[in-house]
C-alpha positions in Angstrom: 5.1 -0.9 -13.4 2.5 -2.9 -11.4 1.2 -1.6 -8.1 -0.2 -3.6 -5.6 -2.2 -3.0 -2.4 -2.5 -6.6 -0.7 -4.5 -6.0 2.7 -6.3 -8.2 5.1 -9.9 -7.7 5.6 -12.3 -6.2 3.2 -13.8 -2.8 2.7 -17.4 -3.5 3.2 -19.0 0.3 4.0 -20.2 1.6 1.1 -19.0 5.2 1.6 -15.2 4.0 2.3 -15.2 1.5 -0.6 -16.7 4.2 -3.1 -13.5 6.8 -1.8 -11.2 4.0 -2.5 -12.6 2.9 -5.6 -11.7 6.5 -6.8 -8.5 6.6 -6.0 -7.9 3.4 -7.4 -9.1 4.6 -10.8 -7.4 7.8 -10.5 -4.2 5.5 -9.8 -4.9 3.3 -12.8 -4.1 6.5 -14.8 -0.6 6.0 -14.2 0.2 2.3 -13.4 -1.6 -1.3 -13.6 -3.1 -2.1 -10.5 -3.8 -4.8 -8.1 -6.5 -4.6 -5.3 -5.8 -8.0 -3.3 -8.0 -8.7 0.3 -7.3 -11.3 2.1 -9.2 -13.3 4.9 -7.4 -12.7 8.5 -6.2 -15.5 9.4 -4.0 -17.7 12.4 -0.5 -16.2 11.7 0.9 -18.9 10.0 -1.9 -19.2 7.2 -1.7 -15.7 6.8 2.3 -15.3 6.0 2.0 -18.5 3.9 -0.6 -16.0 1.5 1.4 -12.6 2.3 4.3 -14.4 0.8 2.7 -15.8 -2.1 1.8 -11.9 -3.2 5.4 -10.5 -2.6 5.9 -10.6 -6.0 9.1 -9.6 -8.0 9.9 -5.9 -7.0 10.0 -3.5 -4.1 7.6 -4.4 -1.1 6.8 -1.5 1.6 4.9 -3.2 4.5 2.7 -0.4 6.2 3.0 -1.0 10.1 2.5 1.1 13.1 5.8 1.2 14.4 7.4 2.1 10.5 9.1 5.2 9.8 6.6 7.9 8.8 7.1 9.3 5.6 6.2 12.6 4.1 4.1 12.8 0.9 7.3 13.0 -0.8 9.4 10.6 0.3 6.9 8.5 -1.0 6.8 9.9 -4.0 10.5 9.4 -4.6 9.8 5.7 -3.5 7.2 5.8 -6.2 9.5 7.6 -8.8 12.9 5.2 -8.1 10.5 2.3 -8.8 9.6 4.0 -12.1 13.1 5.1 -12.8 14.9 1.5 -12.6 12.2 -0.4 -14.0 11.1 -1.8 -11.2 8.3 -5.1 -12.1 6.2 -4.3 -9.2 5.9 -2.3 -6.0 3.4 -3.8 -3.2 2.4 -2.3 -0.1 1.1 -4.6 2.4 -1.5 -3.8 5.1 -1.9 -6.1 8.0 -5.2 -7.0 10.3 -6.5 -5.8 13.3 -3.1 -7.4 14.7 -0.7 -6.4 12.2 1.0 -7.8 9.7 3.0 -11.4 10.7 6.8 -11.0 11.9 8.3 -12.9 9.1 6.5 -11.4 6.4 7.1 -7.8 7.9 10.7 -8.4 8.6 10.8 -9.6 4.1 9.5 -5.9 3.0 12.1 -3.8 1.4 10.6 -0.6 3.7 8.2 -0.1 6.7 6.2 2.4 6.3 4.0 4.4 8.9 1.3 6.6 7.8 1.6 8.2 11.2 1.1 7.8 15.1 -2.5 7.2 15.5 -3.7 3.4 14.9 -6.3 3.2 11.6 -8.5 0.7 11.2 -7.2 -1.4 8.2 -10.1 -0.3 6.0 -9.2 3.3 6.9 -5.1 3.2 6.6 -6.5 1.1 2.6 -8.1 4.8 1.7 -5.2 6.5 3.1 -2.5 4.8 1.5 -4.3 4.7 -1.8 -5.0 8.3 -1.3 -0.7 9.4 -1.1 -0.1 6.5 -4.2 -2.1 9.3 -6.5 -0.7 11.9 -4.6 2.6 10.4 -5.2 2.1 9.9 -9.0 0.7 13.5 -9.3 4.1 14.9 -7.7 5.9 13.5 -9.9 4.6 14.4 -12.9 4.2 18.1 -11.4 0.1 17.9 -11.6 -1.7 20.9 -9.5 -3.5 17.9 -7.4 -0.4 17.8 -4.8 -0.7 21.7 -3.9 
């Protein structure tokens, strides 16, 4: 299975993008991965190139206003995905104003990572962070406890 993390903006502090860059490897472990960031853009040039990354499998848009999800639930989205063979599961990170309508309204899930608003570089870290977390559940590693 492919995961993908398509996000708008870029991580450009060095100590956030070194934390991600971790997890990312530590993600690789267990899946192929895609890092995509995208330029934020006018609304409709911005859905035109969420679109384009949808891909073929499950697509969990993260958005403030998503249901929040335990580190679990998560990892049984994570583990179904696995299970049926899904081709690819993206998650999709909007800009400083969300992700567009449209594109939000074509995800498979919402998905909050809680109350509080992140900054998008932030919630990146975070969401990469519970993706390791959710592969290490799954395969009952000591990382979750």
């Amino acid at each position: 299975m492919k995961v993908a993390i398509v996000a708008v903006g870029k991580v450009k502090e060095r100590a956030l993008r070194a934390v991600l860059d971790d997890y990312l490897g530590r993600i690789r472990r267990y899946a192929k991965l895609e890092e995509v960031e995208l330029e934020d853009l006018p609304a409709p040039k911005l859905a035109a190139r969420l679109e384009r990354r949808l891909g073929e499998g499950r697509v969990i848009a993260l958005e403030v206003e998503g249901e929040p999800w335990s580190s679990e639930r998560l990892a049984r989205e994570v583990g179904e995905c696995e299970v049926r063979a899904v081709p690819s599961l993206t998650f999709l990170i909007g800009g400083s104003y969300g992700l567009p309508p449209g594109v939000s309204r074509r995800a498979d899930a919402r998905f909050s990572l809680g109350r509080v608003t992140l900054p998008h570089r932030l919630a990146r870290v975070v969401l990469a962070e519970q993706i390791y977390r959710a592969f290490t559940i799954l395969r009952g590693e000591p990382y979750s406890h």
